[in-house]
C-alpha positions in Angstrom: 101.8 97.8 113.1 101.8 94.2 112.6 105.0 92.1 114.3 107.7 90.4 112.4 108.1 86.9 112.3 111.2 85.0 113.2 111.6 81.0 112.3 113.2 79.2 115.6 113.6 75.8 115.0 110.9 75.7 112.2 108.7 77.5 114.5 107.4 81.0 113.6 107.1 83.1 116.6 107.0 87.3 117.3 110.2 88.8 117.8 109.5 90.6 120.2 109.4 87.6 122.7 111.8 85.9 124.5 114.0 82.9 123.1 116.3 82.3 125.2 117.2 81.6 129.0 119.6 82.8 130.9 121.5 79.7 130.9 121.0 79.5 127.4 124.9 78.4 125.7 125.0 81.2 122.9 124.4 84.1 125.4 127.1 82.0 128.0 129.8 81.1 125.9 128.9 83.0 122.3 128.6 78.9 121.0 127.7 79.3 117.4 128.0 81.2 114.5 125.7 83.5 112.3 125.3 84.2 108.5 124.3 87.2 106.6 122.4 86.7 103.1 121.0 89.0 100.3 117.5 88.1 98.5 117.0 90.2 95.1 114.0 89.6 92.9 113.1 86.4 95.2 116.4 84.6 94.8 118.9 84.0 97.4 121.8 85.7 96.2 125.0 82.8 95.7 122.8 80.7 98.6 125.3 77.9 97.8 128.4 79.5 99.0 126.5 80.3 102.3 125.4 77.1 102.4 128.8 75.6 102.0 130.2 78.5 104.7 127.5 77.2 107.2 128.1 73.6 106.5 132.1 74.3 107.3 131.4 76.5 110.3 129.4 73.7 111.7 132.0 71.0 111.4 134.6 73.2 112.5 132.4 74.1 115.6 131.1 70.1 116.0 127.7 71.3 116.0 125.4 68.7 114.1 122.4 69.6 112.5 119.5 66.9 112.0 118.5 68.3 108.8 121.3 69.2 105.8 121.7 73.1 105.6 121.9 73.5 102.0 120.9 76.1 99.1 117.4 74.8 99.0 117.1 74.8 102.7 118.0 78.3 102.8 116.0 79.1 100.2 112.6 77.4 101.1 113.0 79.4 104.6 113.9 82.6 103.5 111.0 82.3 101.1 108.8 81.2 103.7 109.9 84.3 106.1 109.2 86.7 103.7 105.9 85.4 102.7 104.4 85.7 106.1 106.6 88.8 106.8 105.3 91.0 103.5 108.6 91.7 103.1 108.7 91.4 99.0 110.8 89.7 96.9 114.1 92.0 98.4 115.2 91.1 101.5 118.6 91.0 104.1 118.7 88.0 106.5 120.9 87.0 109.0 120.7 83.4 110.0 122.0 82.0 113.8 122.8 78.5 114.6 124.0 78.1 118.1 124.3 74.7 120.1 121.1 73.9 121.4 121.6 71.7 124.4 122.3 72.6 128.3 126.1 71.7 130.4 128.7 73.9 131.1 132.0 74.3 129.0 131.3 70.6 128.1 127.7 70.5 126.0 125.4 67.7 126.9 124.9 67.1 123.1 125.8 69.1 120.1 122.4 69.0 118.7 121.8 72.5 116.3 119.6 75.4 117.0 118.8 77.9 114.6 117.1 81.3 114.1 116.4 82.9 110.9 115.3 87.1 110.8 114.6 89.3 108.2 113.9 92.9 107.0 112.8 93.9 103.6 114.8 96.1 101.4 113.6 98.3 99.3 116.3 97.5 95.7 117.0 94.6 93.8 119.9 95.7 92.9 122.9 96.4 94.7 123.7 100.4 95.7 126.9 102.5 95.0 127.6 104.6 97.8 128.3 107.8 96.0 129.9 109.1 99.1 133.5 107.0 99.5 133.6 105.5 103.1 136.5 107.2 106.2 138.1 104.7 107.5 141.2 104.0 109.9 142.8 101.3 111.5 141.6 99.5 114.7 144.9 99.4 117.0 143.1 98.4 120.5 142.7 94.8 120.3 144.0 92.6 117.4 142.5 89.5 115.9 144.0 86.0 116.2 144.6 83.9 113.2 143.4 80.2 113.6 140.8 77.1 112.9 138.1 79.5 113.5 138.8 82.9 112.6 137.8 82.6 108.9 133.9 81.7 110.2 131.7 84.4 111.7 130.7 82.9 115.0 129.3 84.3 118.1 132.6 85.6 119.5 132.3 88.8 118.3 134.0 90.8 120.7 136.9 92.6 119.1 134.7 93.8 116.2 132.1 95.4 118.8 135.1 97.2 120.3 136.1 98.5 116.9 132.7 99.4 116.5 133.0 101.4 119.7 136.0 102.7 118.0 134.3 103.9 114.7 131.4 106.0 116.4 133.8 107.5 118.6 135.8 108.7 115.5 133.2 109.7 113.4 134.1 107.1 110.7 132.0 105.0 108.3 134.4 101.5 109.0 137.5 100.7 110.7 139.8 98.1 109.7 141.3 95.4 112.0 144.8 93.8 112.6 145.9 90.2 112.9 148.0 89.4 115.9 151.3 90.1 113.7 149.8 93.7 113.1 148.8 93.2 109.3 145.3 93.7 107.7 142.8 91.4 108.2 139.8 92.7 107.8 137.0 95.4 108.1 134.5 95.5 111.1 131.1 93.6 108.8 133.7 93.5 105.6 136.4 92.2 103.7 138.9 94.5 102.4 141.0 94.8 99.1 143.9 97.2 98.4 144.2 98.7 94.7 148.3 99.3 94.8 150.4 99.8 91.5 147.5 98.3 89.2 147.3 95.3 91.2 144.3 93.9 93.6 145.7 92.6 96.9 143.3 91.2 99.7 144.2 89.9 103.1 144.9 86.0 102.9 142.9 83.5 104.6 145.7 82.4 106.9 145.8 85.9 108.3 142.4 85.6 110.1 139.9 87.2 107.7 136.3 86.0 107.6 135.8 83.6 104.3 133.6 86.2 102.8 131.2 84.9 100.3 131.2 88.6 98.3 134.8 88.4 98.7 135.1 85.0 97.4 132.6 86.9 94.5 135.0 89.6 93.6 138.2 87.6 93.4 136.3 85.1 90.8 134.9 88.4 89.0 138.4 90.3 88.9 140.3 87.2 87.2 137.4 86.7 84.7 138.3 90.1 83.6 141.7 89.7 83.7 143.0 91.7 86.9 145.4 90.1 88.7 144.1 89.2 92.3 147.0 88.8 94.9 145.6 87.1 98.6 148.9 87.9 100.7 150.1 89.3 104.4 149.5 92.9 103.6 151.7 95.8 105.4 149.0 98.7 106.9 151.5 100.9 105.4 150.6 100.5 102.3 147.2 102.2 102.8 149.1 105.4 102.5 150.2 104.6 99.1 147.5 102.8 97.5 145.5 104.0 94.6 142.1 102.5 95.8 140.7 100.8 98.9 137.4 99.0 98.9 135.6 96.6 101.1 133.1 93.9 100.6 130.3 91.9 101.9 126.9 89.8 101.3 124.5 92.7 102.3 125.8 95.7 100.6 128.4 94.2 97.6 130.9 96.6 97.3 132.0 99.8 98.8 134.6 102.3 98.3 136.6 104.4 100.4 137.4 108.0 99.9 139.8 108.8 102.5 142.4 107.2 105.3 143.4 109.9 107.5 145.0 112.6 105.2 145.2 110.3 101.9 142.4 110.2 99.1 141.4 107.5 96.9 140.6 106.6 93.4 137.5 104.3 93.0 137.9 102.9 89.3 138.5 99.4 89.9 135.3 99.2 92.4 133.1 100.8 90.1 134.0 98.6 87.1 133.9 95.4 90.1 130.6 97.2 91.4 128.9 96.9 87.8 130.3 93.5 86.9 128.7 92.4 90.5 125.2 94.0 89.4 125.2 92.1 86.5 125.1 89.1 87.9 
């Protein structure tokens, strides 16, 4: 079986080899920050908003890059990766840009790094899940609200241990606290509550990842005339909500069937699901 091609630093190499050292600063001090994307039918699925994400992450981070990361940038490599890959015209990738320079707490430079991976999908189109997600709530370890809690970076430590915390439960997705104890997200998703005909989402001031599928929904809810609440959200009100769903760049939209004893509804994603598909 042929090996897959990764692009570091505009070079293609095997994945199977080694990229890094052991004093290397993303595996030291988790410096940098990743993004996941969606090609269907060869396009980069809303490449700008990643774009845009990547460029904020960066300056928030101070990690220069010598080259703009832009929509066509993203573009002309995903393309590129794909093309040498086989992969087709439907692919997920998940792109890494890390500090790429040696010191200790204090870099030497701030100079960018990247790495761009792939793996080919087999629809253009994004999937129901016809079976509603189990989920419950994280209570371990909280997430901290702050400059850099709305950008996925390499500090990903309280999302492995709700990981740890799904397989242990047998659950498709767990969903995580802020350090006041409100919702803030799911593990790889955003999340939006469904509650007396009205769609409420966790703010950005209360530590949620700046989703670009969540960013999506919001602008596809008020073009149909829902009304789209971002707010400090009680995890009591999971109990009483009509539908839960969660959201992200790889898989669109997904509901949830159940919280602990409580069942769900799953009208407003499926009428958000095929408004998404459209698109």
């Amino acid at each position: 079986m042929p090996k897959q091609l990764i692009n570091v630093n505009n070079e293609l190499v095997p994945d199977d080899i080694a990229v890094f050292t052991a004093n290397h600063r993303a595996l030291r001090y988790g410096d940098g920050l990743f993004e996941s994307m969606r090609m269907m039918n060869g396009e980069l699925k809303f490449a700008d908003l990643h774009a845009d994400r990547i460029q904020r992450g960066m300056k928030a981070l101070k990690i220069e890059a010598p080259t703009k990361i832009d929509a066509a940038f993203l573009q002309q490599k995903a393309e590129e990766l794909c093309r040498v890959n086989k992969t087709g015209a439907h692919a997920r990738f998940r792109l890494s840009v890390y500090r790429d320079t040696d010191g200790l707490y204090a870099p030497n430079s701030n100079k960018m790094g990247f790495i761009l991976e792939n793996a080919k999908l087999q629809s253009g189109r994004y999937e129901w899940n016809d079976k509603g997600l189990l989920i419950d709530v994280f209570t371990e370890v909280r997430k901290s609200a702050g400059a850099l809690s709305n950008y996925k970076t390499a500090n990903s430590l309280v999302y492995v241990l709700a990981g740890i915390y799904k397989n242990e439960q047998r659950l498709d997705e767990a969903l995580l606290l802020n350090q006041d104890g409100f919702l803030c997200e799911a593990i790889s998703s955003n999340v939006f509550v469904v509650y007396k005909n009205q769609i409420f989402t966790p703010a950005l001031s209360e530590g949620c990842i700046a989703g670009v599928m969540r960013h999506v929904v919001i602008s596809l809810a008020k073009k149909a005339g829902m009304q789209v609440i971002e707010a400090q959200i009680n995890p009591a009100v999971l109990e009483a909500a009509e539908e839960i769903f969660v959201t992200n760049a790889s898989k669109g939209i997904q509901w949830v069937m159940g919280y602990k004893l409580k069942r769900y509804f799953n009208k407003t994603a499926t009428f958000l699901f095929e408004e998404l598909n459209k698109l």
